[in-house]
Every structure is written in structure tokens, then in C-alpha cells.
N, C-alpha and C positions, 0 to 999 in steps of 0.2 A: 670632838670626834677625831680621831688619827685616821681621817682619809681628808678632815680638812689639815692637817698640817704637814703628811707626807703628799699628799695632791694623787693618791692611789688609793683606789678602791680591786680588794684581796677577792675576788670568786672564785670558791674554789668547789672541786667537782665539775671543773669541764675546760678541757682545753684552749688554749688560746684562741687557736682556728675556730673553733664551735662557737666560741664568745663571741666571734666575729661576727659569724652567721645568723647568730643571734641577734645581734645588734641592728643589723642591716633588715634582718625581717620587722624589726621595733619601727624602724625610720622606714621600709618600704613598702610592707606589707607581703613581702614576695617571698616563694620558698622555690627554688630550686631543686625537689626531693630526688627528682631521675639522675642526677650527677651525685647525689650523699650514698654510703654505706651503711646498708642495714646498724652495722656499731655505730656510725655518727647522726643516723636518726634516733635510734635510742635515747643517747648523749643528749640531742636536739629536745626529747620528746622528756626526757628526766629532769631538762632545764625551763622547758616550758612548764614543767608543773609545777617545779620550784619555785617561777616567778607569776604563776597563775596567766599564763598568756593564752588563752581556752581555743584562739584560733589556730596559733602557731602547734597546738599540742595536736591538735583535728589534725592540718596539713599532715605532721612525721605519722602519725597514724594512719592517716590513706597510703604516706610514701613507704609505711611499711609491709603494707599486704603483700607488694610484687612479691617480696625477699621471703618471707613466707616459704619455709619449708619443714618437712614431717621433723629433723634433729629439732627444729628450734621451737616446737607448736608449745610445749610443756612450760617451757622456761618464759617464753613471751605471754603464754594465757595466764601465770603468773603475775609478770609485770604488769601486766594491763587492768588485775585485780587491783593492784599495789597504788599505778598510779590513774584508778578508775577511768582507763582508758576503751570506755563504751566500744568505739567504731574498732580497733584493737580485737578488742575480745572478743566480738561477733563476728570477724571476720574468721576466726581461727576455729569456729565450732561446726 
């Protein structure tokens, strides 16, 4: 595997910082969502489904209701079909 002989493992689709956040939710269990931007809970919540992490996906999903407004209802009751984002898409109907 060429992440055992460069000692680098490539993600891509999400930010360095987001990887972070990521990671620390893996080792702490903690989400932060009142401090993240509606863009970097998406990011959060596109990465949780990516790596199937069901609780971390929940969290950006509650942290995304506040953000919740009438521009964005169409394009997010989308994503939430996409990445069957239940709590998401019930919140927006």
C-alpha cells in the first residue's frame, strides 16, 4: 500500500481543518456544532457519511436546523435525500 511506504494517508473531499474535527469527534466523541458554519457542517456531515460514522452524521444534522433558512430549504432537502439525512429532512418540511 503507498500510504505504508509514503507514511501518508490522501482524503480527499474535505479540508484539512474539517479532517481535524473529524478526527477529534472519532477519539472524543464531542461535536462542537454552535462554533461550525452551516458550509463546514455540511463538509462535517458529507464526511460522516463517507466514513459511515451515524452519530457524528446525527450531531451536523441537529447543528444544522439553527442555519436553516428559506435560500437554502431546496438545495439541503436535496442533500439530505442524497445523504439520507432523516433528522435533515424532517426538519425542513
Amino acid at each position: 500500500m503507498q500510504e505504508d511506504i509514503h507514511r501518508r494517508i490522501q482524503v480527499h473531499n474535505s479540508s484539512s481543518q474539517l479532517f481535524q474535527i473529524f478526527l477529534l469527534y472519532l477519539y472524543s466523541g464531542r461535536l462542537s456544532s454552535s462554533q461550525l458554519s452551516s458550509a463546514q457542517l455540511i463538509e462535517l456531515l458529507i464526511l460522516a457519511d463517507c466514513y459511515e460514522v451515524q452519530a457524528l452524521k446525527n450531531s451536523c444534522e441537529v447543528g444544522l436546523i439553527p442555519h436553516l433558512v428559506e435560500e437554502t430549504v431546496l438545495e439541503w432537502l436535496h442533500m439530505a435525500d442524497q445523504l439520507q439525512a432523516v433528522v435533515l429532512r424532517v426538519s425542513q418540511l
